[in-house]
N, C-alpha and C positions, 0 to 999 in steps of 0.2 A: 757905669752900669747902664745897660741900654733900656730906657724909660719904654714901659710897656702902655699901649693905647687906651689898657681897660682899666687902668690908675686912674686916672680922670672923672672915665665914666662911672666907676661902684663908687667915690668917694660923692659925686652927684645926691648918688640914692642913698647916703647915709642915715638921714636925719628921714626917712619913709616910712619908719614904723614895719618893715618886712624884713626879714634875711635877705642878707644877701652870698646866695648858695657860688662859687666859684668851682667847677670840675675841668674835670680837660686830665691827657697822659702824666704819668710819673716824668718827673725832670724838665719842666716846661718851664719852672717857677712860681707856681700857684702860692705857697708857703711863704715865698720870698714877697710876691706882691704883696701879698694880705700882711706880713708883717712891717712890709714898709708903709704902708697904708696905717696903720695901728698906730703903728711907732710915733704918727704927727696927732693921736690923739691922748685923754689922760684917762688914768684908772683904766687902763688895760688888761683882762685879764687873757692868757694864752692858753688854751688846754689841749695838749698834744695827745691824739690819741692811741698813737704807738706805745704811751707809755700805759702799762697793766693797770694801774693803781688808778690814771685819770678815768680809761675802760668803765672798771668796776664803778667809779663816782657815777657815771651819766647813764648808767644803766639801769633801767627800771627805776627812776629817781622820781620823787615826789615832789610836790611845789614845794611845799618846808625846806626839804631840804637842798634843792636848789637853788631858793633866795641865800639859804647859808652859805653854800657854794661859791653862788655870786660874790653876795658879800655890799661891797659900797662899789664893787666894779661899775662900770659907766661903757664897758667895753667888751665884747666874750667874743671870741678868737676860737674855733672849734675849729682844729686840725686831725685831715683823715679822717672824716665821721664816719665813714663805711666802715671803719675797727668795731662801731660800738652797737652792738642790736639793738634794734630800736630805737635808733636813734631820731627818728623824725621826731617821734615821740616826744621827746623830751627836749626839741627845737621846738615844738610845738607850743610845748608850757614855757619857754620860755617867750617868745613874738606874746603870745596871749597874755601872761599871767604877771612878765618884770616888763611891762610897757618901755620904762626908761633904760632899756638895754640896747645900747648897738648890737646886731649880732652878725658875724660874717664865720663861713661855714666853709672851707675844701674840704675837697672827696679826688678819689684818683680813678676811680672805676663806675664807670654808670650802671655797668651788671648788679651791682648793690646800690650805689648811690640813688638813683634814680627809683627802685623799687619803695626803699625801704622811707624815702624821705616827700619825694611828689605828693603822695595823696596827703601823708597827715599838713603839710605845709601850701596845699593848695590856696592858691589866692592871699597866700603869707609867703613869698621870696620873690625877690629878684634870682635871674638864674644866667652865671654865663659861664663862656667855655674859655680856658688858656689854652691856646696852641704853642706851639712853639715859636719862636720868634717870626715874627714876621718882615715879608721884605720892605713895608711900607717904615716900620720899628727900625729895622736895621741899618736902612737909605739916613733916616734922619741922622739916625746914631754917627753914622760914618762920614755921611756928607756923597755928594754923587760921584767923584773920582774911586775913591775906597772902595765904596759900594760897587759900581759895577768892572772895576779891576775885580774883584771874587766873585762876579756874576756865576762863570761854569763852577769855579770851586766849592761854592754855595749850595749851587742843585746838586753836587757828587754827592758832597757831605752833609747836609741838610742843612737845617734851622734849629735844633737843640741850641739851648744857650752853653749847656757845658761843652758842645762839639765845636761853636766857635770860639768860645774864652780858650781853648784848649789846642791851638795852633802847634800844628808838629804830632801829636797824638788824636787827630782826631779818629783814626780808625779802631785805636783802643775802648776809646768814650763809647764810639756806637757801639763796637759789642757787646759793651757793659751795659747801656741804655736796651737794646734791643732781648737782650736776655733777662731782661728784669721786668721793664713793661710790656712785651711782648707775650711774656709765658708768667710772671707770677701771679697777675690779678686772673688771667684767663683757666691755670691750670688748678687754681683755688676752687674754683665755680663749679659745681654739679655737672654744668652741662657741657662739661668736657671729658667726656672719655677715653679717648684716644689722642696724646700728644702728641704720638708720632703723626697721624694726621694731619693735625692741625699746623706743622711743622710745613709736611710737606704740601700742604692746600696754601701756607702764605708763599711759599716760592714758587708756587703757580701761580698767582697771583701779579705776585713780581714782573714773573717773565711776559706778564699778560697786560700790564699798564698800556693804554692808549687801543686797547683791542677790542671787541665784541669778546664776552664773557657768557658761556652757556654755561645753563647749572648742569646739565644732562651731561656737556662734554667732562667738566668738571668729576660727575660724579662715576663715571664712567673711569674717565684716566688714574680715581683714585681707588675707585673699586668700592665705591659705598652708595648711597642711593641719596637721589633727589633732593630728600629732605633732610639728611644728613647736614650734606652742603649748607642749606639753606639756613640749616640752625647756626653753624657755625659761622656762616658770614654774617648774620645777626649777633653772633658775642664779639665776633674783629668787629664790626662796626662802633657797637656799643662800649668796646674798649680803648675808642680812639686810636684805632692801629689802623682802617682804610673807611672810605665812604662810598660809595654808589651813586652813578646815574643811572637813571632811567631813560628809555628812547621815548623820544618827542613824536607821539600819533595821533593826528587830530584829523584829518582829514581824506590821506592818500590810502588805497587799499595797500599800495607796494611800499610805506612804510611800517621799517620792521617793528615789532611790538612787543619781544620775548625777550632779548640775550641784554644785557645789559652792560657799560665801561664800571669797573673796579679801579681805582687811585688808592695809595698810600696818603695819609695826613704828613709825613715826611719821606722824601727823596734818599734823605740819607738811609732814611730806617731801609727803605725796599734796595738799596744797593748792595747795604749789607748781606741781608738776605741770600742777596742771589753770588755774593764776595766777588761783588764787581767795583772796586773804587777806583778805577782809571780815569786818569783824567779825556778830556773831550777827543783830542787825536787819537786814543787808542780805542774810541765807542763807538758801537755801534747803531745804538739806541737813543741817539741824540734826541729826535724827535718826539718820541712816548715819553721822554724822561721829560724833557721843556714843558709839555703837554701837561703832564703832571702837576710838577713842580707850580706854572701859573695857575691849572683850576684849584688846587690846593690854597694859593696865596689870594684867589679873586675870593674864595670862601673866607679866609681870614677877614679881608677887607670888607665884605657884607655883614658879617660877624658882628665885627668891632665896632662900625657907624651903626648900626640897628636898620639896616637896609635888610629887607625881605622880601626875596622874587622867590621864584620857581625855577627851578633850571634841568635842562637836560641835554643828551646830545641825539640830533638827528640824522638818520641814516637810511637807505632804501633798499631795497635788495637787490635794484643794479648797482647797490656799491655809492653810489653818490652819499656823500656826507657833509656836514660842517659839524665842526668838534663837540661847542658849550653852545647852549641855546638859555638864555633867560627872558625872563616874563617879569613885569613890575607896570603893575598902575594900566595892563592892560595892550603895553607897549611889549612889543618879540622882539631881541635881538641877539644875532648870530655873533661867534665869536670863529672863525677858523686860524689855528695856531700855528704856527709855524718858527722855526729856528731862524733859519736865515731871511733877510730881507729879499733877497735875491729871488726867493720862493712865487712862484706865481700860482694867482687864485681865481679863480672864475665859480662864481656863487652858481649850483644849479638851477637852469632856468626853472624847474619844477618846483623848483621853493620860492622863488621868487615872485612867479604866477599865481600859487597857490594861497603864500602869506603874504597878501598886498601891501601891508600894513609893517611889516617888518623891516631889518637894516642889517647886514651884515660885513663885519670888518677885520682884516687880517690882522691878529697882533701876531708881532716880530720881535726879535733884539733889542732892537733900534726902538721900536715903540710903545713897546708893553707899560709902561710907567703910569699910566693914565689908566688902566688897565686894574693895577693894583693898588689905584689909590694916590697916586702921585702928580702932583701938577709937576708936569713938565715944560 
């Protein structure tokens, strides 16, 4: 089993007296962690909330009957808490009212997760996200031959654990992954009305990785308006299906300020989408895809270490760009990405002049490892 980064770190925050809240997509292993996590403690109690009966127990529950609940547990395991209304609620009286309770908490959707749990548990949880495996996870797991022999194969078919345990089918698994977390938490929600939409707004998407993203052309190509988009790329976001950057404007009047880059949290998920799983010779998106696949994995990497910058990409509207730009401790620094090593890069003097204080560095093939975390 490929030991995951954030094992370590919530087992740290055990003994803090807060939740500890774990979200992130369906099939990532949330479940898995947090039971293996348990499993090395005693007086465990697990309460799955898929099941109706555990539902009805945590729902609108009173301290009484929650200590009975409890019980002599030492341990409470709350799986899926988005199943159960109100559930902050009733994390709430538990962090406050059974002191001597571990509590550790999945959720698969922040559309609910994050509503219904944030405020009553403010300044009562720890809170973090499982992605899908990561390449820094994966590198260890395999050792560096293993690892980067499936380099391309890895970005085609992502980082799901069940797409790589699943060698030879992994094109089955994503369908089954992307039709499940893609449209069941989403098509549940109020705030989607139109599937077909939504359907056809992620394969735009798709085809858009590594691009300028206008909401207007967006809404425009799909025949809905402005604000339509904009809701909606708020419930893909919040569902862990893609993330956004913003462009980087601090100074220059001719940088751009409006359109924004749109990424997939998995390569595999947005290949499917668009039922493109060729391998590298027959692509022709090598670049947006690389591009992807590493701001996806540098996000995991800052994630996991509790490293927190700012990040965006800069671009002008004569076209000059660099891909990832991050900010940390006050320090700029460029990332321009590229496949091949071969690739040549000449930073614009405009930005160079402009942000005195900055650094900018091509990562490649060859060098990306430091990049995502990896002494190389």
């Amino acid at each position: 089993m490929i030991e995951r980064k954030l094992e370590s770190i919530i087992e740290k925050k055990l003994n803090s007296g807060k939740a500890i809240i774990l979200l992130g997509p369906r099939q990532t292993g949330k479940t898995t962690l947090l039971k293996k996590i348990v499993s090395k403690l005693e007086k465990s109690l697990i309460l799955n909330c898929d099941d109706p009966f555990v539902r009805d127990q945590l729902q609108d529950i009173n301290i009484s009957q929650l200590r009975l609940l409890i019980g002599s547990h030492k341990v409470v395991f709350v799986d899926e808490a988005q199943r159960v209304k109100n559930i902050g609620i009733t994390l709430k009286l538990i962090v406050d009212e059974v002191k001597e309770v571990i509590l550790l908490v999945s959720g698969s959707s922040a559309l609910e997760v994050s509503s219904t749990i944030n405020e009553p548990l403010t300044g009562r949880k720890w809170e973090y996200m499982l992605y899908p495996i990561s390449w820094q996870e994966f590198y260890e797991h395999e050792g560096y031959v293993t690892a980067m022999q499936q380099l391309e194969h890895r970005i085609v078919f992502g980082m799901y654990p069940e797409v790589i345990t699943n060698t030879g089918s992994e094109s089955e698994v994503l369908r089954q992954i992307a039709g499940s977390y893609l449209f069941k938490d989403l098509l549940v929600y109020n705030g989607i009305r139109k599937p077909e939409l939504l359907e056809k707004l992620l394969r735009a998407l798709a085809f858009q990785i590594g691009n300028l993203v206008s909401y207007n052309e967006l809404a425009n190509m799909l025949q809905v308006d402005k604000n339509t988009i904009n809701t909606y790329l708020d419930l893909l976001e919040k569902a862990f299906v893609i993330f956004r950057l913003q462009p980087f404007n601090r100074n220059l009047r001719k940088e751009i300020s409006t359109s924004r880059k749109i990424y997939f949290y998995d390569t595999g998920i947005r290949n499917i989408l668009i039922n493109n799983l060729n391998t590298f010779e027959y692509r022709d998106d090598i670049g947006p895809l690389w591009e992807n696949f590493l701001i996806a994995e540098r996000r995991k990497y800052l994630h996991y270490q509790g490293l927190y910058s700012n990040n965006w990409f800069w671009r002008t509207q004569q076209q000059q760009e660099i891909d990832y730009l991050e900010e940390s401790g006050g320090i700029l620094s460029g990332y321009e990405i590229k496949w091949s090593a071969d690739k040549r890069f000449i930073v614009p003097s405009i930005f160079r002049e402009t942000y005195l204080n900055s650094t900018v560095k091509v990562i490649n093939n060859q060098n990306f490892l430091p990049f995502v975390g990896i002494d190389s």
